[in-house]
N, C-alpha and C positions, 0 to 999 in steps of 0.2 A: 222718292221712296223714303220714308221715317226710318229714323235711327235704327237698328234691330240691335248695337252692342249695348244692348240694354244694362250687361251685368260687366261683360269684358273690355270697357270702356276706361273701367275703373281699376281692371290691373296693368292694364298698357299704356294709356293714354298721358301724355304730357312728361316736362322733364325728371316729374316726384319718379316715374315709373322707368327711368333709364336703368335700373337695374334689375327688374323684370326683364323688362326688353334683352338686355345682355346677354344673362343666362336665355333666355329662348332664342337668342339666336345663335347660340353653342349647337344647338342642336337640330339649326337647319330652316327658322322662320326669317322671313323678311320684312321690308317696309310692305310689300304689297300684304303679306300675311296679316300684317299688325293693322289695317286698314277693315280688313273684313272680320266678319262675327265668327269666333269661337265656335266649334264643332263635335262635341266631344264624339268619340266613335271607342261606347266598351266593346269588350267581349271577353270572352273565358276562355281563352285556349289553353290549353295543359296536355301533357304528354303521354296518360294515364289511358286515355279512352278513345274512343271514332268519333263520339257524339261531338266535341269542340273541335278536335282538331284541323281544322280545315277554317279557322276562324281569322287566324294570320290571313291567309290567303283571302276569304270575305270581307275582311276590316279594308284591305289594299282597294278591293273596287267599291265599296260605300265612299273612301276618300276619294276617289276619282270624281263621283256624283257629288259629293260636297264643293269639291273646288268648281264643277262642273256649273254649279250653282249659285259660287259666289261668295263660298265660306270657307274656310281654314279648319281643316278636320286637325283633333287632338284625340291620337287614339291611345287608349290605354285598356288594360289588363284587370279582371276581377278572377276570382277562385272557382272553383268545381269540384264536387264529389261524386262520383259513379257511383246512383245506387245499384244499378247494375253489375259493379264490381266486389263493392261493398256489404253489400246484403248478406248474411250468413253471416255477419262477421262483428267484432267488436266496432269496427271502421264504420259501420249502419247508424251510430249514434250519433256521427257526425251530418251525417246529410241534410233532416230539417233543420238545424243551427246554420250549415252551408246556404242554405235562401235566404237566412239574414244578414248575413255576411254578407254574399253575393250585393244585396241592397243596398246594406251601408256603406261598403267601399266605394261603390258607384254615386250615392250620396256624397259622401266626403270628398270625391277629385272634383266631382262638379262643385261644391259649393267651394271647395279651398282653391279652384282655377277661376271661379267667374265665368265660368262658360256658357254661351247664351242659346245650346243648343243640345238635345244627345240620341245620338243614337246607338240602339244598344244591337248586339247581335247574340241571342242564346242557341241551346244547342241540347239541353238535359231537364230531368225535370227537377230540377229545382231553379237551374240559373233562369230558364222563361218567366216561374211566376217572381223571382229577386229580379229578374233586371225590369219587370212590367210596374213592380212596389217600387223601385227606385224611381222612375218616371213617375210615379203619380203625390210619390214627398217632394221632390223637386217642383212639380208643376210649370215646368221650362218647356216649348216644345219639342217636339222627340216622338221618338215611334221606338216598337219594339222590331225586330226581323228576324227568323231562325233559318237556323245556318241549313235544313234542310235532314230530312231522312236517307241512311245508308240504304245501298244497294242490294239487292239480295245475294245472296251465293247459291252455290248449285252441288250438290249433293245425292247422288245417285239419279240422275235425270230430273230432280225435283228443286223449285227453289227453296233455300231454307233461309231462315232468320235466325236471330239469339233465343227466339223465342224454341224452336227446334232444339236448340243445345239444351233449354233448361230440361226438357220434355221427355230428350234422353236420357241426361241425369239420372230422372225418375225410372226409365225402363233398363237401363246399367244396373242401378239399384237393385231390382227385382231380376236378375238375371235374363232381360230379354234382347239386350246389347253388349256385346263384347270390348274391352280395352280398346281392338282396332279399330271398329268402328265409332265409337265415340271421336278417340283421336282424332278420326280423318275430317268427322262433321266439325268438331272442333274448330281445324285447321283454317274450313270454306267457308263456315256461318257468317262471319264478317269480313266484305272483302274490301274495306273502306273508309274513311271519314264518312260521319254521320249519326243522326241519332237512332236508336234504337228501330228496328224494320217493322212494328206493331203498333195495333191502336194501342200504345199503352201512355203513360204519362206525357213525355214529350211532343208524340203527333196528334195528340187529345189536346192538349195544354195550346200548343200550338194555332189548330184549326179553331179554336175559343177565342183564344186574340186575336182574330182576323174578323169572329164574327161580334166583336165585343170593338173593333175600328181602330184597334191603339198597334196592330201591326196591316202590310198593304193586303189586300183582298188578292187569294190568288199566290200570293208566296209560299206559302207553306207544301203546298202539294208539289214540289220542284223538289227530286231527289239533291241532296246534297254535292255531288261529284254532276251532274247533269250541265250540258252545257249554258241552259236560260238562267242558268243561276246567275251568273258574272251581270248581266242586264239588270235580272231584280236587288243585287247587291248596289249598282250602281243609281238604282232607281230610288230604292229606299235613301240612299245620300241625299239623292235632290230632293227627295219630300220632305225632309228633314230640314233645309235650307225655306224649301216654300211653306214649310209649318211655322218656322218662323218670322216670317215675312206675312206670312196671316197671321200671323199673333195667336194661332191657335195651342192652347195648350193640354196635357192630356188631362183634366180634369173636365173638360169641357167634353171630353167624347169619354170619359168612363164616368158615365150617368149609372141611375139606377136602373133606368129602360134597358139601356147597353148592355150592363151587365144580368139582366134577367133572361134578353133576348141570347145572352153569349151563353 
């Protein structure tokens, strides 16, 4: 098999890099680590919302599929802003600025680690299209994976979404729902990690990347808390590992066809 530490060869390798080496193994890398190709493994988890939260727990088994594969996952952490929280609010100005960010941060650990590989995990709408931009400035291979749609809630025999709370909002407003009931929908609408329960940006944005090849076919229709998720977490690792060992990278699948067809 050909080299694949195409880029992480060059922060670990030989005696100049004994003090790289050092510090990474403060925190848990070894000789067999330092032998295989860099992994990056983003994502946005933050404390604020459903849509990420559950990202900790997905970052755990994409590394499983990385090592699974033959590579040294390096996971780390980018930002998120709920426009779904946000929206109404002075906090709404921050959101499209939040996809850049979201992209440059994930630029900058890749390019200041050398990592020869990334995968990203989003979850909202802005971190899907920042983490798919950060993949395609990089040009390293990588895939995108989303963490997966929340669950519905149940509310008077019926399931309901976030999209149900705003809807009440409107009918409170106009005096055709009362304080309790709002409340109680409130309470049920989201009962989970996850993103937003609607075709709205995140499961649009989402099922686009799958038909556009730069996330796997088939992942995204997996609620987030659902058991087949741990598999396709762990699965996206290993493509990630074999994308690299094909030498494939994302600019080669986000063509203009790709993206006309996406």
């Amino acid at each position: 098999m050909p080299e694949v530490r195409v880029r992480s060869k060059a922060l670990i390798d030989g005696p100049a890099r004994a003090g790289a080496r050092s510090m990474m193994r403060a925190v848990g890398y070894t000789d067999e680590d330092f032998r295989r190709p860099l992994v990056g493994v983003a994502h946005s988890w933050i404390e604020i919302m459903p849509c990420n939260f559950n990202h900790r727990q997905l970052a755990e088994w994409v590394k499983e599929g990385i090592r699974e594969a033959g590579g040294t996952p390096v996971e780390f952490n980018t930002i998120a802003v709920s426009d779904g929280i946000a929206m109404g609010t002075e906090g709404m100005k921050a959101s499209l600025i939040s996809r850049e960010v979201v992209a440059d941060s994930i630029e900058l650990v890749t390019r200041g680690h050398l990592l020869d590989a990334l995968v990203c995990i989003s979850g909202c709408d802005k971190t899907i299209p920042g983490t798919v931009m950060a993949l395609a400035r990089m040009d390293i291979p990588g895939l995108m994976v989303y963490g997966g749609s929340i669950m519905p809630g149940r509310f008077q025999g019926k399931d309901v979404t976030i999209g149900d709370v705003y809807e009440a909002i409107g009918r409170h407003a106009v005096g055709k729902m009362d304080d309790k009931e709002l409340d109680e929908l409130e309470k049920v609408a989201c009962p989970g990690a996850g993103a937003c329960g609607g075709q709205f940006t995140a499961n649009t944005m989402a099922t686009a990347f799958e038909a556009l090849g730069i996330s796997p076919a088939g992942s995204s229709r997996v609620p987030a808390t659902d058991d087949r998720r741990k598999e396709i977490m762990r699965a996206a690792g290993r493509r990630g590992v074999e994308l690299l060992n094909e030498g494939v990278t994302p600019r080669q699948i986000i063509t203009r066809p790709a993206l006309e067809n996406a």
